[in-house]
DRENDO-1510 file (C-alpha; in Angstrom, 1 decimal, always signed):
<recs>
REC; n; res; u; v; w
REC; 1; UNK; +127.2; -98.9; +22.4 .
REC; 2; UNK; +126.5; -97.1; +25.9 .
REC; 3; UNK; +128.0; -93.6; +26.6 .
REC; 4; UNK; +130.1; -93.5; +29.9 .
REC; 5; UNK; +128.3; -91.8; +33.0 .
REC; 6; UNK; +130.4; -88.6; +32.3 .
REC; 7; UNK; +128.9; -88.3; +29.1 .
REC; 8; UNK; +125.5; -88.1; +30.5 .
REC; 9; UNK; +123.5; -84.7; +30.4 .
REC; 10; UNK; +123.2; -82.9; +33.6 .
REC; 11; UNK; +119.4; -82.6; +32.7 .
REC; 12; UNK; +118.8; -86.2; +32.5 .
REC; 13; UNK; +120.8; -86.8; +35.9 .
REC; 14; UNK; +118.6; -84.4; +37.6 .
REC; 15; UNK; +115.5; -86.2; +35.9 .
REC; 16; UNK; +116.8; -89.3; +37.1 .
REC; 17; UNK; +117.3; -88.4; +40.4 .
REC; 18; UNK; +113.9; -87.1; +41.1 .
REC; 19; UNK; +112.0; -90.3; +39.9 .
REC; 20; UNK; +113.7; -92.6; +42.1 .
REC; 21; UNK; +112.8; -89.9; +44.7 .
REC; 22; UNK; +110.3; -91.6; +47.3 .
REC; 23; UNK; +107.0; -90.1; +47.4 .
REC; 24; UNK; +105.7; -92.0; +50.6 .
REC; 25; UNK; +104.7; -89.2; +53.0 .
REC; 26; UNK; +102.4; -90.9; +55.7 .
REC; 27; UNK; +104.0; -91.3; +58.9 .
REC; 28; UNK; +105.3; -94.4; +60.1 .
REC; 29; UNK; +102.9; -96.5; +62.3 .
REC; 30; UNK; +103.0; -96.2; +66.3 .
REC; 31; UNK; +105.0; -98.5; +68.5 .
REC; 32; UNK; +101.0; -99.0; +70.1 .
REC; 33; UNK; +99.9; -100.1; +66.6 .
REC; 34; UNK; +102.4; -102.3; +66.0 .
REC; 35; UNK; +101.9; -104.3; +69.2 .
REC; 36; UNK; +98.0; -104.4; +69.0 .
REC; 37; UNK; +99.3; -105.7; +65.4 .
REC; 38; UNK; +101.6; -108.1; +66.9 .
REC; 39; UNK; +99.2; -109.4; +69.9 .
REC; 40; UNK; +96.4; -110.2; +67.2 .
REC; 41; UNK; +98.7; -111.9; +64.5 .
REC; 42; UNK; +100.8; -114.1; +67.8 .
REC; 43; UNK; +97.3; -114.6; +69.7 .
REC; 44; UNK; +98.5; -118.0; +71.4 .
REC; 45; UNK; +101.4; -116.4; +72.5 .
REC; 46; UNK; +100.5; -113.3; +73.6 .
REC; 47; UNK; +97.6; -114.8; +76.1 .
REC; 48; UNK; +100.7; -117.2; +77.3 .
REC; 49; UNK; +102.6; -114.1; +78.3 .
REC; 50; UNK; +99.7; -112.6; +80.3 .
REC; 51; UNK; +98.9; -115.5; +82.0 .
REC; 52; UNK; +102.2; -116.0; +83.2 .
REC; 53; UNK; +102.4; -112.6; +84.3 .
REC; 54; UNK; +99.2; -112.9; +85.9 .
REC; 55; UNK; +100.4; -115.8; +88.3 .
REC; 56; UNK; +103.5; -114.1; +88.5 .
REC; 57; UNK; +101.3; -111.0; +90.1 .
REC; 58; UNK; +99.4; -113.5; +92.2 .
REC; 59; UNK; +101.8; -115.2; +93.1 .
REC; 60; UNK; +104.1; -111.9; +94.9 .
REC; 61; UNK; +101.3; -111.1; +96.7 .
REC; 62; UNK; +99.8; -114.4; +98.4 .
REC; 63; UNK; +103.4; -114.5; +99.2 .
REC; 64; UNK; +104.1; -110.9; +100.9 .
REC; 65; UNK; +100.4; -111.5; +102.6 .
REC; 66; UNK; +101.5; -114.7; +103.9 .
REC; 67; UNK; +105.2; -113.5; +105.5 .
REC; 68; UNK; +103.3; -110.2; +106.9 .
REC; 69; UNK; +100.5; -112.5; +108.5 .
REC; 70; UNK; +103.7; -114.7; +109.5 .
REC; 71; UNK; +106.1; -112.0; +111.0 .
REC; 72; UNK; +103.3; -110.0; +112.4 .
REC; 73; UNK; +101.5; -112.8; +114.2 .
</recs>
């Protein structure tokens, strides 16, 4: 038969306690890591994203070109 918590040792407790203790020290990996991670492991979607943005780019400034060439003319 098991003995109840209370009945436990406080030396075992403590011995307890300190195993379950996490030894991971290293530092968590950079935000900058993660995304090179991400932008490798989602490839397809990644070069979707900067192609948008690229024609988005593009796109703004054949159109500010074209009404200053309009409203200046």
């Amino acid at each position: 038969m098991s003995q109840p918590p209370s009945a436990i040792p406080a030396s075992e407790e403590s011995a307890a306690e300190t195993q379950t203790a996490p030894t991971h020290t290293a530092p968590p990996p950079s935000y900058v890591k993660l995304a090179m991670r991400n932008m490798v492991r989602k490839r397809a979607t990644s070069l979707f994203h900067f192609a948008l943005t690229a024609a988005g780019l593009l796109g703004v400034l054949v159109g500010l070109a074209f009404l200053d060439r309009y409203f200046n003319s």
